[in-house]
NUVEXVO-413029 format. One record per residue (C-alpha): residue in one letter; x, y, z. Coordinates in steps of 0.25 Angstrom, whole numbers, plus 2048, in hexadecimal, padded with zeros to 3 digits. Example, Ala and Ser with C-alpha at 12.3 -4.5 7.8 and 13.67 -1.06 7.14 Angstrom:
! NUVEXVO-413029
a8317EE81Fs8377FC81D
END
This chain:
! NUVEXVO-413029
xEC71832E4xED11872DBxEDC17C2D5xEE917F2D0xEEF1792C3xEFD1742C3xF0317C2B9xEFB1882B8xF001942B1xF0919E2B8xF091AD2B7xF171B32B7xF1A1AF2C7xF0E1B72CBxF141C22C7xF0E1CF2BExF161D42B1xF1B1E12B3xF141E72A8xF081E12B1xF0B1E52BExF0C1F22B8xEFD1F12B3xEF91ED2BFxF001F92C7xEF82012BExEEB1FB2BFxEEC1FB2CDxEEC20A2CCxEDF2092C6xED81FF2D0xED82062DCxEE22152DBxEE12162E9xEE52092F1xEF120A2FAxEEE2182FCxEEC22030AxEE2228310xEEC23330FxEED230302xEDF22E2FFxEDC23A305xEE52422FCxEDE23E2F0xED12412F5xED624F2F6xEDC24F2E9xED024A2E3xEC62532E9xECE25F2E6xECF2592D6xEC22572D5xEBC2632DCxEB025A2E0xEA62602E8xEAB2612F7xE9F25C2FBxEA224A2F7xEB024D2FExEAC242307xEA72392FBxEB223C2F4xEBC239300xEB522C305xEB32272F4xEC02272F4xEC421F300xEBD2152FAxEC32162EExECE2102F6xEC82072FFxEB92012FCxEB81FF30BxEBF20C30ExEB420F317xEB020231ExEB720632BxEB8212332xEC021E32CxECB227334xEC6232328xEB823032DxEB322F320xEA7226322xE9C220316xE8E222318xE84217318xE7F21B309xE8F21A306xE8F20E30DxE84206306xE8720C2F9xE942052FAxE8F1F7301xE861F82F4xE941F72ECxE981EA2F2xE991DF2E9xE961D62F4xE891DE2FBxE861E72EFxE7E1E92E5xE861EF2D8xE771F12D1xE731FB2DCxE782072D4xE722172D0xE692172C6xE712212BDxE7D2172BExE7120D2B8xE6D2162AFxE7B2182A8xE7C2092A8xE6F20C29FxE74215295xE8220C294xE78200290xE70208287xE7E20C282xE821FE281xE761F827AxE7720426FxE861FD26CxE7E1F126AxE721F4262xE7C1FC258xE831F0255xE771E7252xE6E1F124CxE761EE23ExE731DF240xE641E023AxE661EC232xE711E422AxE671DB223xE611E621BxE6B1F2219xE751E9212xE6B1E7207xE671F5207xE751F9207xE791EF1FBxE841E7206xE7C1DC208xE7C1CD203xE7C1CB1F5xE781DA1F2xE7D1E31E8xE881E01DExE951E11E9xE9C1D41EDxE951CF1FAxEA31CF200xEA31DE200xE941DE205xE981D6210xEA41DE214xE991EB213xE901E421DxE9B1E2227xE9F1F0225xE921F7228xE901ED234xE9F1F0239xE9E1FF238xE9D202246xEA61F824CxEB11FD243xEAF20C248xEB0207256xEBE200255xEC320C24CxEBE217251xEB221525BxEB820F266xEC521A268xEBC224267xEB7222275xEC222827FxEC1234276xEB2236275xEB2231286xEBC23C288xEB4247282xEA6243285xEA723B291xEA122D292xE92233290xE9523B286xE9C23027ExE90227282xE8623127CxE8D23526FxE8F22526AxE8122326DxE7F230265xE8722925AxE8021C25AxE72220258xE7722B24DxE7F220246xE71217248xE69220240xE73223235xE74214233xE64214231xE6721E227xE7121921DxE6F21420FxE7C20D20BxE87204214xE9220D213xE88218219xE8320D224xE92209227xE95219229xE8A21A232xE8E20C23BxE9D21223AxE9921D243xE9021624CxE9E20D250xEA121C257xE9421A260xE9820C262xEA620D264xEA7216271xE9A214276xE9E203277xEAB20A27ExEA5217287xE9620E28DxE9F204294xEA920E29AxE9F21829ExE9520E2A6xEA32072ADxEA72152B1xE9C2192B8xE9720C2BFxE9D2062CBxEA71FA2CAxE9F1F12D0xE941F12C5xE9C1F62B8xE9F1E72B3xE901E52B2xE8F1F12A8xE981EC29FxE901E029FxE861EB29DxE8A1EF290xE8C1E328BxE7F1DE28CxE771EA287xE801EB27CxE791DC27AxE6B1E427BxE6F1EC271xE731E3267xE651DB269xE5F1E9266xE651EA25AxE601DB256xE521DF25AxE521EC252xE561E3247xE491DC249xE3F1E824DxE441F0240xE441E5236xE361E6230xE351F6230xE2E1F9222xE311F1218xE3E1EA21ExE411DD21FxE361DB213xE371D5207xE351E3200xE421E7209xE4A1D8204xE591DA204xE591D71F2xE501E61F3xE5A1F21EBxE611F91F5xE562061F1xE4B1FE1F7xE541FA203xE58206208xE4A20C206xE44210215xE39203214xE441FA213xE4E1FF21AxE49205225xE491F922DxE591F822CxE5A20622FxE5320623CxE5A1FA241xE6720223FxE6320D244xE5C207252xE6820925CxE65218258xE5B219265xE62213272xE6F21C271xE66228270xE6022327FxE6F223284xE7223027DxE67235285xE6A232292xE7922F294xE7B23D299xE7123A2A4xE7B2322A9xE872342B2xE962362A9xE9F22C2ADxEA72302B9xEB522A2B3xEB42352A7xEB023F2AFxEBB23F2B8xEC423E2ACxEBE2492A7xEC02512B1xECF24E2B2xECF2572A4xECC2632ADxEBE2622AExEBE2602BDxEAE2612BFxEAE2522B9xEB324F2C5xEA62522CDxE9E24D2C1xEA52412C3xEA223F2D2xE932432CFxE922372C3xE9722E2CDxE8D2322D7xE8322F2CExE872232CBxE8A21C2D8xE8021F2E6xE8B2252EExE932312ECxE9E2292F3xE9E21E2EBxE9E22B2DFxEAA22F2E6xEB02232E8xEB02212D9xEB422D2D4xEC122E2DCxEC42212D8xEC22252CBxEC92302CAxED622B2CExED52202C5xED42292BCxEE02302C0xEEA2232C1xEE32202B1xEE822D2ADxEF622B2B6xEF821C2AFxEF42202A0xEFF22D2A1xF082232A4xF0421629DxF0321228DxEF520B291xEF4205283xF03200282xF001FA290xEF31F428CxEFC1EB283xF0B1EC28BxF051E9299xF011D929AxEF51D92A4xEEF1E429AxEF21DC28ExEEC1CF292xEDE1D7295xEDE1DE289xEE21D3282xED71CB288xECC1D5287xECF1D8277xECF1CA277xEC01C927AxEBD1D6273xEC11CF266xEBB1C2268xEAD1C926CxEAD1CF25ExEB31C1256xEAA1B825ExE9F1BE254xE951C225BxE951D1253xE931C9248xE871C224DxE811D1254xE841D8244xE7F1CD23AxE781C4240xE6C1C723BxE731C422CxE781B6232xE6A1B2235xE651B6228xE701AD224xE6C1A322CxE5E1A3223xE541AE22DxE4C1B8224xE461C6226xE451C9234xE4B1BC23AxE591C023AxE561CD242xE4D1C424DxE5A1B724DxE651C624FxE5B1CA25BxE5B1BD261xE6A1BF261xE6A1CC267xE601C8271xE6A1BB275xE771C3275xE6F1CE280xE691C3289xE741BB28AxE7D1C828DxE761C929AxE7D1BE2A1xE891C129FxE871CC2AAxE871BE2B3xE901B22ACxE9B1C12ABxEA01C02B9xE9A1B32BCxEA31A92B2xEAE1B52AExEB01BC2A1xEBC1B229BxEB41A529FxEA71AD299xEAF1AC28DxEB51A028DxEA7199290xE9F1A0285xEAB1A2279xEAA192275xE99193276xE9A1A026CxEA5199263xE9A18B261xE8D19625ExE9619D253xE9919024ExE8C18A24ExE87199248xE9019623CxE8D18823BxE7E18A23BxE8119022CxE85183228xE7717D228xE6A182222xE5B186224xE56186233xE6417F238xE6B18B233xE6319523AxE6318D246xE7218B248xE75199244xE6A1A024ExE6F196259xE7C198258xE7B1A7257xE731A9264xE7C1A026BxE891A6267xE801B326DxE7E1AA27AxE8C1A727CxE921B6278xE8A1BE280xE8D1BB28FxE9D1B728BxEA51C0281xE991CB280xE9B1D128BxEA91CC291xEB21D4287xEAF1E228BxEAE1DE29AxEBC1D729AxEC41E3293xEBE1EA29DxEC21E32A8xECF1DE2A5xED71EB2A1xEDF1F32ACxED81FF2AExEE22092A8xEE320229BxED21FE29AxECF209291xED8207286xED71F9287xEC71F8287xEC720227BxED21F8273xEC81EE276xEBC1F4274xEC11F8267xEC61EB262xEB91E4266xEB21EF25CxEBD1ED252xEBA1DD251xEAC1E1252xEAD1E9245xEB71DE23ExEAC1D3241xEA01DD23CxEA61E1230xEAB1D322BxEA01C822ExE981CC21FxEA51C7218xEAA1BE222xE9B1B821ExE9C1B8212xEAA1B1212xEA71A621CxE991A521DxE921A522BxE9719822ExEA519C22CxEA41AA234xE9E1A4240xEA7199241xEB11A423FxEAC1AB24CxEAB19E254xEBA19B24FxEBE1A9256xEB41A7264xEBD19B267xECA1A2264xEC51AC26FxEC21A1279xED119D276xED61AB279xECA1AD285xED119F28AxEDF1A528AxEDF1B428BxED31BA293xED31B82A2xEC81B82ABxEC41C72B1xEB91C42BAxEB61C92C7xEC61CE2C7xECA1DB2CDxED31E62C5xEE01E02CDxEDC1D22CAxED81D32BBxEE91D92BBxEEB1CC2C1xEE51C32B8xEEB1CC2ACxEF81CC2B1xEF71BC2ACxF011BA2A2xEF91B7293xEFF1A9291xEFD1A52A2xEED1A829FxEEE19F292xEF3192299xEE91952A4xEE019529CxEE5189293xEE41832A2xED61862A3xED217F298xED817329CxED11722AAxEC51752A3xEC316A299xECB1602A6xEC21652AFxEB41672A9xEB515D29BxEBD1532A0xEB71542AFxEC41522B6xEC01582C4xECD1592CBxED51632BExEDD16F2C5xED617C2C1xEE11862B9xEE61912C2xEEE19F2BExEF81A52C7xEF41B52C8xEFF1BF2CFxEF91C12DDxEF51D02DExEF31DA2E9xEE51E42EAxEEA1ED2E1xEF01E52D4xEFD1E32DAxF051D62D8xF091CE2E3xF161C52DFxF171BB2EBxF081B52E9xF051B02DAxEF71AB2DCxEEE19F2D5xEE11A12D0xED81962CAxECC19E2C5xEC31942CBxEB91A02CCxEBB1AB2C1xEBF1A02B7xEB71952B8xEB11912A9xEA41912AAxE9F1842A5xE9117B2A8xE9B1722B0xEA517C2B7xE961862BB
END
């Protein structure tokens, strides 16, 4: 049971901001369009709907009984005055949805084998980020960029290297990433899908193909427009398509195969190495530059770069095998090309077992879609993603954990950690097998999160793993402080523990908590602000770590990022409530929570935490949070303020508290 600290923190009487209150109105809109509403009503719109869409006549009754339980999930658990009735197919179908008696895996097979063109999607945004990881060991010298080659200050060398690596990164925040409502607009989700993936196996094999670094940085510039709106168009058109009730787990999804891929790009490293001559002492790095860049030299590092080339082509394939996303079609079709309409009903029926439970979607669909449109005629969405409160505490917490995924350092690590090994004394082909232990780490222990995600929450996640990464970037930096076999040791621990510790917590949680926490009517514009900063930092962070080498030394850039990972867990502490297992109306709830009331909460926290689990005293109040009591729908109710403890959702998850 839940106890009450004496002087926990208020929030405004209980009551929402205006501003808020108005969000919340808004976003109500957007949970469920149809509540409150008739059967006169209802019926109304079904005509209207009908006789928009020009659907066959023939789903009239799908369509009519879809959109009853649009507005009511049990809208046909007792006998009907309109006689509509489900059939036991419907029946089970629906029962199969339950969370409770369910199943959420039993699904068609071609919503599975989108799943499988989205992970293939996923792992080649992966494996283009890591294939420059072993390749960098040699082009530099064939380039003249490298250490200690050519008659240019190492400074300048250094601040080549970084740019090359950066390349893409940099096109993504600039350019990459606002290219992808437009390219989504004219080509659709598939189209977007195919066309990137097009782009990042072309861009692959120019890279094998170049013969200077500005040429290579050219070739990398444009593979950021493969990267940019594929990282954006993949998550969007899997959580379009798939049913609620399983659409967290594919997030979690691309996470994890974006984790495969990375591996990949280690083991090419490794299985390319010793092509020909490279990696021999004919091919050493103090070789003229005319000898490097011959094929028996250099083919090694050009096939590494060019090895993300083949897995795209398999999407190009068959992503127009697959269904296109309903959503788009549907607003598509409202720029007068009214047969999307019955193209989006027929995706749907393909991706779900019923046509009722296709046109139960689609009509909830489409009038969210026509409240969006309503609310963006009239509402700045992007002056009130900052003016509005509620949507400013969730961007501010989701950008938040988008900066810190990049300034924990874990980019670093995936793009040069095959030089800090060598830096840490391994030769020839080491470095390439110590990165691939890495990859292979940060994939396996990606996989639980799918678990410990809902189980222990995203902020507690965070809060539990942000300390562990902090001490394994220390010790990474501190491990160059020794020599000889003491070096390498600390080094290589501290490196696949930090690996350990990032994947289940801040790899995955960032994109899965901007996702979750922004109203619906100002999520895509906040997810492609975040989205865009996150690859911003990524290409700040590629692009200076050479010099910053240089400059500091390992020891020095390390601690630097262990500095920063527990400044995040400051801000985490303070700043990012907890999102788990809360509903749309509830998440307005717990972000309707004034900034400064969160911070002495959690200031609170920490106290009971050390009292109650360091110093053992038994009988310490938990801290609780007043929350405005809400209605069904988002609504707030003045007259009942209400405590909650977070027993449950905000438990820390410690040896002694599990």
């Amino acid at each position: 049971m839940a106890l009450e600290a004496a002087d926990e923190p208020k929030v405004s009487s209980g009551l929402y901001d205006d501003d808020d209150a108005a969000s919340l109105n808004i976003n109500s809109k957007l949970v469920n369009p149809f509540v409150g509403k008739t059967h006169e009503e209802m019926d109304d719109l079904i005509t209207r709907f009908m006789e928009k869409t020009r659907i066959d006549g023939i789903y009239d009754e799908h369509i009519r009984k879809g959109a009853y339980l649009a507005q009511d999930q049990s809208a046909f658990d007792d006998l009907r005055e309109d006689a509509l009735t489900l059939k036991p197919e419907e029946r089970s179908a629906l029962r199969m949805e339950d969370p409770k008696t369910g199943n959420k895996w039993n699904q068609p097979w071609i919503l599975y084998a989108l799943v499988g063109c989205c992970s293939l999607g996923a792992a080649v945004q992966g494996w283009d980020e890591t294939a420059v990881n072993g390749a960098q060991l040699y082009y530099v010298y064939a380039f003249g960029i490298g250490e200690d080659s050519g008659d240019a200050p190492d400074d300048r060398d250094a601040g080549l290297r970084g740019l090359v690596n950066s390349a893409p990164y940099l096109c993504c925040a600039v350019l990459g990433c606002w290219l992808t409502g437009p390219m989504n607009r004219l080509l659709g989700r598939r189209g977007t899908i195919l066309v990137t993936c097009l782009i990042s196996s072309l861009t692959c094999l120019w890279q094998a193909f170049t013969s200077s670094w500005w040429h290579l940085f050219i070739a990398r510039l444009v593979l950021g427009l493969g990267i940019g709106p594929k990282s954006a168009t993949i998550p969007i058109y899997a959580a379009e398509c798939t049913p609620a009730n399983i659409r967290g787990a594919l997030v979690m999804l691309w996470q994890m195969f974006t984790a495969a891929g990375i591996m990949l790009g280690y083991v090419a490293g490794v299985a390319f190495r010793s092509v020909l001559d490279g990696g021999s002492d004919g091919c050493s790095n103090d070789r003229p530059v005319g000898i490097l860049l011959g094929i028996r030299c250099s083919l090694n590092w050009r096939l590494m770069l060019a090895s993300p080339m083949i897995l795209p082509l398999v999407a190009v394939a068959y992503v127009y095998t697959l269904p296109e996303s309903p959503r788009w079609l549907l607003s598509n079709a409202r720029q007068g090309k009214t047969q999307n309409f019955e193209g989006a009903f027929s995706a749907l029926c393909k991706l779900r077992h019923t046509r009722l439970q296709a046109a139960r979607d689609l009509f909830l669909m489409d009038h969210l879609l026509d409240n969006e449109e309503h609310i963006k005629q009239n509402h700045n969405i992007f002056f009130e993603l900052w003016s509005v409160p509620r949507n400013r505490r969730a961007l501010v917490a989701s950008l938040i954990l988008m900066f810190f995924q990049q300034f924990c350092g874990v980019n670093v690590l995936a793009y040069y950690s095959s030089t800090v090994f060598e830096d840490a004394g391994l030769k020839g082909q080491e470095p390439l097998l110590a990165s691939m232990g890495f990859g292979i780490i940060n994939f396996l222990f990606a996989i639980p999160a799918f678990y410990t995600i809902d189980t222990f929450g995203r902020r507690n996640l965070l809060l539990f793993t942000f300390p562990f990464m902090a001490l394994f970037q220390l010790l990474t930096g501190l491990g160059f402080l020794l020599e000889g076999r003491a070096q390498l040791a600390m080094v290589m621990t501290g490196m696949y523990l930090f690996s350990v510790a990032y994947s289940p917590g801040e790899g995955p949680v960032p994109f899965l908590y901007s996702a979750e926490s922004m109203p619906l009517y100002v999520r895509d514009v906040g997810m492609s602000m975040a989205t865009a900063l996150t690859w911003f930092f990524n290409f700040l962070l590629a692009v200076t770590f050479p010099s910053f080498q240089n400059a500091f030394g390992n020891t020095g850039a390390f601690g630097y990022y262990a500095a920063w990972c527990m400044v995040g867990w400051v801000l985490i502490l303070l700043f990012v409530p907890e999102t788990k297992d809360l509903t749309l109306e509830q998440l307005d709830a717990r972000f309707s929570i004034s900034s400064r009331s969160h911070a002495r909460y959690a200031m609170k926290q920490c106290s009971y935490f050390i009292r109650h689990y360091v110093l053992r005293r038994q009988h310490v109040k938990r801290p609780t949070i007043q929350l405005p009591q809400e209605d069904d729908y988002g609504q707030s109710n003045t007259d009942q303020p209400r405590k909650i403890s977070f027993d449950k959702d905000e438990r820390i998850p410690t040896p002694l508290s599990r």
